[in-house]
Kinemage of the C-alpha trace (Angstrom):
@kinemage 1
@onewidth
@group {chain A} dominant
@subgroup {mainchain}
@vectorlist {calphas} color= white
{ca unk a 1} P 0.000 0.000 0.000
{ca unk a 2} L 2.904 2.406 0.529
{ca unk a 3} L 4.575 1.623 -2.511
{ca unk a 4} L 1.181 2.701 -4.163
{ca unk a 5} L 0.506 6.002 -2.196
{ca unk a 6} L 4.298 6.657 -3.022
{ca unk a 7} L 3.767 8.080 -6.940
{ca unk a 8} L 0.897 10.124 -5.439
{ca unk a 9} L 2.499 11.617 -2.670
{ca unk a 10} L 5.245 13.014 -4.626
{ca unk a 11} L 2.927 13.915 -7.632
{ca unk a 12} L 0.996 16.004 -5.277
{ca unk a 13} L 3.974 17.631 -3.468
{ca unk a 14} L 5.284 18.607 -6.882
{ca unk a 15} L 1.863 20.390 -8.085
{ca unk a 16} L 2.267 22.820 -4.600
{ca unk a 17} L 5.930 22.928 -5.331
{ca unk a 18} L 5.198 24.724 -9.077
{ca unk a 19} L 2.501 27.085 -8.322
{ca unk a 20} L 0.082 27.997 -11.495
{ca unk a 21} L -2.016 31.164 -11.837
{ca unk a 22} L -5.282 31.638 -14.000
{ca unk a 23} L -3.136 35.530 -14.674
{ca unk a 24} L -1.036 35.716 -17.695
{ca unk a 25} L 1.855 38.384 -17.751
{ca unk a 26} L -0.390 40.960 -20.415
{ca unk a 27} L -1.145 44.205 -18.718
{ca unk a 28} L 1.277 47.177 -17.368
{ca unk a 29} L 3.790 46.340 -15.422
{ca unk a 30} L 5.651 48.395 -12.687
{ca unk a 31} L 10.010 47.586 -13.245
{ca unk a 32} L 11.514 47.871 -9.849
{ca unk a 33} L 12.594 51.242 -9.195
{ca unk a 34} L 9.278 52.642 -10.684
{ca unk a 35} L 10.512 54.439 -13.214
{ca unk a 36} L 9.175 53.048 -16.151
{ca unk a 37} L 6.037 50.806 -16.841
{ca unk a 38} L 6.495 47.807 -19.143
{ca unk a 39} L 3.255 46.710 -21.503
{ca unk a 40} L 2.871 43.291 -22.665
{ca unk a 41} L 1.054 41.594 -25.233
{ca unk a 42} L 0.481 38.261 -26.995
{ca unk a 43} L 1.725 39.653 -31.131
{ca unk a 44} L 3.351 36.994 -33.625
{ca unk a 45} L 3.453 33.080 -33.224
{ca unk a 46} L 1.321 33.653 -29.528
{ca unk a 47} L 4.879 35.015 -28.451
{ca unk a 48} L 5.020 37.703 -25.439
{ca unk a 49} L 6.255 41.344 -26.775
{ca unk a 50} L 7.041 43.809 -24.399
{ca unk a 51} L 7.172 47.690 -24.592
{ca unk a 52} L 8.331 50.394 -22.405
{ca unk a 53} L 4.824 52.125 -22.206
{ca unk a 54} L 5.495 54.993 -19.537
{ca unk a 55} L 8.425 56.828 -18.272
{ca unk a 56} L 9.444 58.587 -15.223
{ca unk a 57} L 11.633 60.794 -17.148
{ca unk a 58} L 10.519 61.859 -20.480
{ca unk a 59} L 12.725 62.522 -23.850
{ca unk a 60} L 15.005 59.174 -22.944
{ca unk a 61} L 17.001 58.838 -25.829
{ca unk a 62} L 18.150 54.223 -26.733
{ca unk a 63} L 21.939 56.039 -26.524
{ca unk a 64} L 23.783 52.809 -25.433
{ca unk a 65} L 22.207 50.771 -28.924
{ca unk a 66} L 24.848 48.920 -30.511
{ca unk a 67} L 23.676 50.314 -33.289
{ca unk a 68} L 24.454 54.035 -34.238
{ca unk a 69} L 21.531 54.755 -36.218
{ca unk a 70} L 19.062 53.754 -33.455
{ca unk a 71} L 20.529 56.031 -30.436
{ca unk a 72} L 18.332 58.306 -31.159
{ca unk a 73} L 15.355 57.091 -31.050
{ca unk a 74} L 12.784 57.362 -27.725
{ca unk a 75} L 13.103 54.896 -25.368
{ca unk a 76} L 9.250 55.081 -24.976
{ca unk a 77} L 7.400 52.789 -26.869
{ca unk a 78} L 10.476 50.508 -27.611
{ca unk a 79} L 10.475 46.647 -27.373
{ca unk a 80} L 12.352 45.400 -24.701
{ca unk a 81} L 10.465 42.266 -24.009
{ca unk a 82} L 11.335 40.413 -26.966
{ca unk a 83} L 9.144 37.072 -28.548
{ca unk a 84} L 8.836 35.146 -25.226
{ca unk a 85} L 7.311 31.881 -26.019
{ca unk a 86} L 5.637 29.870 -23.522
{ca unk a 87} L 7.711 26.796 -22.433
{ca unk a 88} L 5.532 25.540 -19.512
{ca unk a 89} L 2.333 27.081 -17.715
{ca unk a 90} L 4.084 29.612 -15.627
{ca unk a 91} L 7.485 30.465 -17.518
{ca unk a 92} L 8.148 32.014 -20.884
{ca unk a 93} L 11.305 32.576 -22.612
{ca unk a 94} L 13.193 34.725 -24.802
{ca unk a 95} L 15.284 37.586 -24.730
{ca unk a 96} L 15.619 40.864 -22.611
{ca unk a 97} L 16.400 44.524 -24.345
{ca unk a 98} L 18.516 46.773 -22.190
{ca unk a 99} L 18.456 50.178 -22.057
{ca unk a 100} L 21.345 50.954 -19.859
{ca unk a 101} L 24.033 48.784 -21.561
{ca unk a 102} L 22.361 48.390 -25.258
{ca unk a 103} L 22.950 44.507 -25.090
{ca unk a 104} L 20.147 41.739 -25.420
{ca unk a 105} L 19.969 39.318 -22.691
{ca unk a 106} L 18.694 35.790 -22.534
{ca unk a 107} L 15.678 36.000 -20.278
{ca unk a 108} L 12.552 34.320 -19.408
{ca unk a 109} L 9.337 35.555 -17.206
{ca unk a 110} L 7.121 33.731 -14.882
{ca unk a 111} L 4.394 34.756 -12.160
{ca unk a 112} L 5.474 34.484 -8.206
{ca unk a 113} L 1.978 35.585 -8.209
{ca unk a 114} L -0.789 37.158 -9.884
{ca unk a 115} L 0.611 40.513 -9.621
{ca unk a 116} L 4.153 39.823 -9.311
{ca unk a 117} L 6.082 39.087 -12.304
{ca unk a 118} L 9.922 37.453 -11.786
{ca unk a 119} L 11.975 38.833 -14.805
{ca unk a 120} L 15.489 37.132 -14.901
{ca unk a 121} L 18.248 37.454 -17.716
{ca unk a 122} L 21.274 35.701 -18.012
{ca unk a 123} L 24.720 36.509 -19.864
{ca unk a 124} L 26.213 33.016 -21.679
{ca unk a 125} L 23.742 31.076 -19.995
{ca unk a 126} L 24.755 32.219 -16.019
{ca unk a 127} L 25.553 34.755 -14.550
{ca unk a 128} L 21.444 36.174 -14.259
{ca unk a 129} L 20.513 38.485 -12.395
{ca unk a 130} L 16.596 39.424 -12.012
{ca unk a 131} L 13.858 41.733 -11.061
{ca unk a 132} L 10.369 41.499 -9.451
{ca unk a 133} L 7.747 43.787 -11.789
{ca unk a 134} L 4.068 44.726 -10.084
{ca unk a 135} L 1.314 44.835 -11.940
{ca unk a 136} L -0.410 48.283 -12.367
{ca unk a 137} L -3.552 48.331 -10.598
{ca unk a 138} L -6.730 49.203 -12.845
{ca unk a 139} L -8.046 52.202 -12.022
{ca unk a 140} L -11.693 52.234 -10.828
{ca unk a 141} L -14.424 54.248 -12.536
{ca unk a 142} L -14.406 58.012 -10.600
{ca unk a 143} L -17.693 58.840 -9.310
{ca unk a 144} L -20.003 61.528 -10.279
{ca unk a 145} L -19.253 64.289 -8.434
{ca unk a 146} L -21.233 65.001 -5.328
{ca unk a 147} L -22.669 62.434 -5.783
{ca unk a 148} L -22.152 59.002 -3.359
{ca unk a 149} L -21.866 55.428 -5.131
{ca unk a 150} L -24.943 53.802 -4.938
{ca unk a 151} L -25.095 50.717 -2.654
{ca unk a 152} L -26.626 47.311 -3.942
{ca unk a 153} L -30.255 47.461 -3.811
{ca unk a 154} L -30.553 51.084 -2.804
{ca unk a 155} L -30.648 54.240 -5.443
{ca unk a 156} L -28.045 56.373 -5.999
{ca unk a 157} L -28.800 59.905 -3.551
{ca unk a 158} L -29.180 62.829 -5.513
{ca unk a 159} L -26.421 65.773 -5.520
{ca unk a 160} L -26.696 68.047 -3.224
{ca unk a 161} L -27.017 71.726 -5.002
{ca unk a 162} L -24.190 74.041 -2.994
{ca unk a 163} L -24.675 76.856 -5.931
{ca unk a 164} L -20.796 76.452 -6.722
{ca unk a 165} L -19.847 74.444 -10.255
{ca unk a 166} L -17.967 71.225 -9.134
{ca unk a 167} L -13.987 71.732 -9.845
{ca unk a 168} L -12.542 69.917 -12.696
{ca unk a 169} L -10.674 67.022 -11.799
{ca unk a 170} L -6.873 67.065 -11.979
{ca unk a 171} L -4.555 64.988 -13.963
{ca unk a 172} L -1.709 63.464 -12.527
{ca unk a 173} L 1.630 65.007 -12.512
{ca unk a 174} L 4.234 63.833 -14.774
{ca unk a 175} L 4.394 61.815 -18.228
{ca unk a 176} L 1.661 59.888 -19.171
{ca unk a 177} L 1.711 56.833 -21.026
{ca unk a 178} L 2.065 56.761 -24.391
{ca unk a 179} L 0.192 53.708 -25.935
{ca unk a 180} L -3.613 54.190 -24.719
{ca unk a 181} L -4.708 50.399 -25.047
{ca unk a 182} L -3.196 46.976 -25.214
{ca unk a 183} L -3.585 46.454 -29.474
{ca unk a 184} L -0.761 49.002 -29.899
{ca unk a 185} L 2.145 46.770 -28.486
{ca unk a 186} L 1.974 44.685 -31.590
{ca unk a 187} L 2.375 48.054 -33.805
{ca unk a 188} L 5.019 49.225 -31.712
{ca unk a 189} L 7.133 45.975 -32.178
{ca unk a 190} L 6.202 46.011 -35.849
{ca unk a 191} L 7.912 49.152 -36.463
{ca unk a 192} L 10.608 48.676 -34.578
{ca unk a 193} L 11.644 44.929 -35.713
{ca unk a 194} L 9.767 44.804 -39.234
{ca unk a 195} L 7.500 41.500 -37.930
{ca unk a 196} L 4.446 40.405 -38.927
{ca unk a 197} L 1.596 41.403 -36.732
{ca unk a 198} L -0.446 38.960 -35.299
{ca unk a 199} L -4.175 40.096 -36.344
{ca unk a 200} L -6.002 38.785 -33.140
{ca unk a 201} L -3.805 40.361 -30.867
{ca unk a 202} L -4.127 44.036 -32.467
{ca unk a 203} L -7.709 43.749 -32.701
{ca unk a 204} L -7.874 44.972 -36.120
{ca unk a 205} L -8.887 42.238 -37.892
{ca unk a 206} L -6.435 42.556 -40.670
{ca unk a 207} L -2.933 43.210 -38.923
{ca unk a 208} L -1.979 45.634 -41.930
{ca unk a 209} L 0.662 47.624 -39.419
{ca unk a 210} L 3.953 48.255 -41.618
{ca unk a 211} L 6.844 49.160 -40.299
{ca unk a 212} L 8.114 52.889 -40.707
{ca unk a 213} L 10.177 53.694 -43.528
C-alpha cells in the first residue's frame, strides 16, 4: 500500500511545489525602481512582446544601442520584451532589451503571483541576475461628483445643489503613457523589428501595421 501512495504523494507535493495562476503576464507592469512601466502583449506566433509604455523621465534617448543609427530614437514605446514563447504554464522565454548597456539578454518571465512578475536574464547562460515587476492596478471608474456610489439594492442619492460648479478634476503630474490600449504593443514591435503582426492580438482584424520607412 505504501509503494502505491508513493507516486501520489510526490505527484501532489510537486503540483504545490510549481505554483500555477489563472493571470497571464499581459497588462502594465511596474520595473523595480518605478521608473518606467512595461506593456505586454500576446503579437506573432502567440509570443510575449514587451514595450516600455510609460516613463518617469521623459525625452530618454536608446543612446547605449549597438547600433548608431538607433541612439536616437525614444526609449518610450520601444520593445524590450522580446518574442517570449511559452515553455511551460508559468514560464516564458526569450530575450531581454537593455536600455542601460544596449545589449540583449537571454531572459525568461514567470508569475510568483498574480501581480508579481519574476523577470530574470542571463549573460552566456549564467551569470542572471533578475527583477520582481508589479502589476499596475486598474483604475476604478471616478464617481459623479457630489454624488455618493450607490449601494446594492438602494438608489443612488441625488447631488446636493451648494450653488458652486464642481472643480474639474486634476490629472496626474508627470508623463503619461504613451500607448492608450493593449492592441498598440503589436504596432510598436512592428515598427521597430519589421515582424508580422499577429491580427487577433491588435484587434484589427487585418494586422496591416507596416513598419516605418
Amino acid at each position: 500500500m505504501a509503494r502505491q501512495l508513493a507516486p501520489i504523494i510526490m505527484f501532489a507535493a510537486a503540483a504545490l511545489a510549481s505554483p500555477t495562476f489563472a493571470a497571464e503576464p499581459i497588462g502594465d507592469w511596474v520595473v523595480e525602481g518605478a521608473y518606467a512601466h512595461v506593456r505586454i502583449a500576446s503579437c506573432s506566433d502567440n509570443k510575449l512582446w514587451g514595450i516600455v509604455a510609460w516613463e518617469q523621465q521623459p525625452n530618454n534617448v536608446d543612446k547605449n544601442n549597438p547600433d548608431p543609427t538607433l541612439r536616437g530614437r525614444p526609449t518610450l514605446g520601444i520593445p524590450i520584451l522580446l518574442g517570449m514563447a511559452q515553455e511551460n504554464p508559468n514560464r516564458w522565454d526569450g530575450d531581454i532589451y537593455n536600455t542601460e548597456d544596449g545589449r540583449t539578454y537571454t531572459a525568461h518571465i514567470s508569475l510568483t503571483n498574480p501581480d508579481t512578475l519574476r523577470v530574470e536574464g542571463c549573460v552566456l547562460g549564467f551569470l542572471c541576475g533578475g527583477q520582481n515587476w508589479t502589476r499596475v492596478a486598474v483604475t476604478q471608474p471616478a464617481s459623479v461628483p457630489g454624488r455618493p456610489n450607490a449601494q446594492p439594492g438602494k438608489p443612488a442619492q441625488p447631488a446636493r445643489t451648494t450653488g458652486q460648479a464642481p472643480r474639474p478634476s486634476r490629472q496626474p503630474a508627470g508623463p503619461q503613457p504613451a500607448y492608450g490600449t493593449i492592441d498598440n504593443v503589436c504596432a510598436a514591435v512592428a515598427v521597430a523589428t519589421g515582424l508580422p503582426v499577429n491580427p487577433q492580438a491588435t484587434g484589427t482584424g487585418n494586422g496591416d501595421h507596416r513598419p516605418a520607412r
